[in-house]
N, C-alpha and C positions, 0 to 999 in steps of 0.2 A: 642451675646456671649461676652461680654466685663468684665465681670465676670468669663467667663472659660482662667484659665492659661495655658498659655502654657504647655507639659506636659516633660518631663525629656527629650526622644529621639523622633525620627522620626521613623515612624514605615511603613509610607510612603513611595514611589518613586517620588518626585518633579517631573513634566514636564518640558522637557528643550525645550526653542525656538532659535534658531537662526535667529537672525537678520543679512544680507548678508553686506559686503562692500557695500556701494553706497546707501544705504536705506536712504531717507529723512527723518529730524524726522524737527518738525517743536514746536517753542519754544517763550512762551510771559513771555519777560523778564524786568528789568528796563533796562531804556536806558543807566546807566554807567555802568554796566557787560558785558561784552566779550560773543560775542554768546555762545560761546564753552564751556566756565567758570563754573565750578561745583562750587556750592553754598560750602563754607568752614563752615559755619557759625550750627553748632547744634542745633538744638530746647530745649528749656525746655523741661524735661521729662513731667509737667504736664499741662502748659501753652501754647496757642498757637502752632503754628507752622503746617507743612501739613503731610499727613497720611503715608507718610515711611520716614523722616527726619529723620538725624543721631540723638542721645543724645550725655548727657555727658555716658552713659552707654554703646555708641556703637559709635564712632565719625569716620563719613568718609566722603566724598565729596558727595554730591548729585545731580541728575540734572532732571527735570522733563519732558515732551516733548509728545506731540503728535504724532499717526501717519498721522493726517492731519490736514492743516490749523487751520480748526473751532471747531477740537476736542482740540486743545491746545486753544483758544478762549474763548471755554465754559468752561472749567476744569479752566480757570484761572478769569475769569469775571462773572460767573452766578451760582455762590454759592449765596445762601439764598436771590436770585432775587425773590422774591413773583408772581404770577399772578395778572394782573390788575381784579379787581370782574368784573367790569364794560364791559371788554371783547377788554380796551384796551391793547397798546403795554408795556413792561414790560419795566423798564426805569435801565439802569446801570449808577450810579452815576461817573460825567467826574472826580472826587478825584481818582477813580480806575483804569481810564488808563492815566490820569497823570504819565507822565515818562516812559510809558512803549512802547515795540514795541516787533515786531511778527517778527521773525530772521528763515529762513532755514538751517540746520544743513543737514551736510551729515556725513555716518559712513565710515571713514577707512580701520575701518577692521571690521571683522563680530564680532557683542557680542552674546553671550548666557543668555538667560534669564531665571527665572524662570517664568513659566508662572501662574496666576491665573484665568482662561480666562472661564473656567468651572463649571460645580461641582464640577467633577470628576477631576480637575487640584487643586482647594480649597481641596477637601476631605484627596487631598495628604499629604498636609499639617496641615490637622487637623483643616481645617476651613469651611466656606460658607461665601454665598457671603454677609452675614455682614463687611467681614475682606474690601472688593472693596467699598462697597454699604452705609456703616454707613456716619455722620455726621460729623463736625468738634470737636464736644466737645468729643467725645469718639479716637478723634483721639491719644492720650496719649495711648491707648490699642494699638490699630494702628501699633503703632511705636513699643510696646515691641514685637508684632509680631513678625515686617518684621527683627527686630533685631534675634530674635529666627529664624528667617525661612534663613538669614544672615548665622548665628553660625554652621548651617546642612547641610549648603550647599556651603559652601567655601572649596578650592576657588575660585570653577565653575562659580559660579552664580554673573554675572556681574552687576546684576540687578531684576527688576521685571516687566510682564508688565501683565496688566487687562483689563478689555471693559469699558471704560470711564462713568462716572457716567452722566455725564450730555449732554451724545453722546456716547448713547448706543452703535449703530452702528459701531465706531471705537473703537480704541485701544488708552491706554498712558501705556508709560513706565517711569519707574526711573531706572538713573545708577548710579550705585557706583563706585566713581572716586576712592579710592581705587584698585581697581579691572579692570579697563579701563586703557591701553596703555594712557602717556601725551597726545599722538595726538591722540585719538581715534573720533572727533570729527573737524570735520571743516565747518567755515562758506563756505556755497553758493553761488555763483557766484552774486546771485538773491540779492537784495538791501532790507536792513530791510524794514517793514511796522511802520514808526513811527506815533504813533494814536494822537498826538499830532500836528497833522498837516491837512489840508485840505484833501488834498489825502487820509491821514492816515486813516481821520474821514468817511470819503466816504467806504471807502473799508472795513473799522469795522461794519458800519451799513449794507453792504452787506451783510456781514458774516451772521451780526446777524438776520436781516431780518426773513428766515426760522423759526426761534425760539421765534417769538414773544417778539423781544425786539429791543431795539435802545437806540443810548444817545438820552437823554434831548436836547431839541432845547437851543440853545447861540447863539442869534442875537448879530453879531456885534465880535463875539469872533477872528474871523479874517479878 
């Protein structure tokens, strides 16, 4: 649908979620941001950037996150990982977790989300599950969406959350730091996973393990 515009109003009922105080959201970020830290930074409307990022045509704080470990893992590391033909394991290049690490986030206070989790939660808003499910090159449509779906639904909607493209199984959300209390997010008691490290690198190939992938072997790397 990347060709259908949005259309003038909502003719829909959005579904609202609430997510409670205390809900872990779990988040692979680089290692100089602040767990908590909403990205300030907007995407090109037509370049780069991921599938509800602010523009310059809708500019708010963004933050992205799983509702567990390895669904924030895969949503952030196993975009356009190929399967090996061969039947081996699928190889994430170490340039991609270079700098980064897995931080637990707790909520505050409870957000409301819009949810797209459905059809019947898509249909609300006038979409399917192209709008969760597409690519990164159509993510430019993406983003005029969640801006449109934004605009209908303010100033309830804190956010959005869907069933994870690449862990089905769970759920990710993004919030809109706009819209979220300053503190509405706090690190964890619990110590980053930095993948830049023995430990790090241990407990990422755990993760990834189930899904048929691992880093590249580095004799000697530490």
């Amino acid at each position: 649908m990347p060709n259908y515009r949005p259309p003038a109003g909502l003719s829909g009922t959005p579904t609202r979620v609430e997510l409670a105080a205390g809900t872990p959201l779990y988040r692979v970020h680089a290692a100089h941001r602040a767990p908590e830290d909403f990205n300030p930074v907007p995407a090109h409307c037509l370049y780069g950037g991921g599938r509800f990022d602010s523009t310059a045509c809708d500019r708010y704080g963004y933050l992205y996150a799983g509702l567990g470990p390895a669904t924030a893992v895969c949503e952030t590391l196993l975009r356009g990982v190929p399967f090996d033909p061969s039947g081996g394991p699928r190889l994430v290049p170490r340039v991609a977790v270079a700098g980064r690490r897995l931080s637990t986030l707790r909520l505050t206070t409870g957000v409301t989300l819009v949810s797209l989790t459905t059809a019947g939660d898509l249909a609300a808003v006038h979409q399917d599950s192209w709008l969760v499910q597409t690519e990164a090159h159509e993510y430019p449509y993406t983003r005029d969406w969640a801006h449109w779906i934004r605009h209908h639904t303010g100033p309830w909607a804190q956010g959005l959350v869907w069933s994870s493209k690449r862990e089905p199984g769970d759920r990710t959300v993004v919030l809109f730091g706009d819209r979220c209390p300053p503190d509405a997010l706090e690190a964890a008691a619990d110590d980053p996973v930095d993948f830049g490290t023995p430990h790090g690198e241990e407990w990422l190939n755990s993760v990834l393990q189930p899904y048929r992938v691992q880093l590249p072997p580095a004799e000697g790397l530490f």
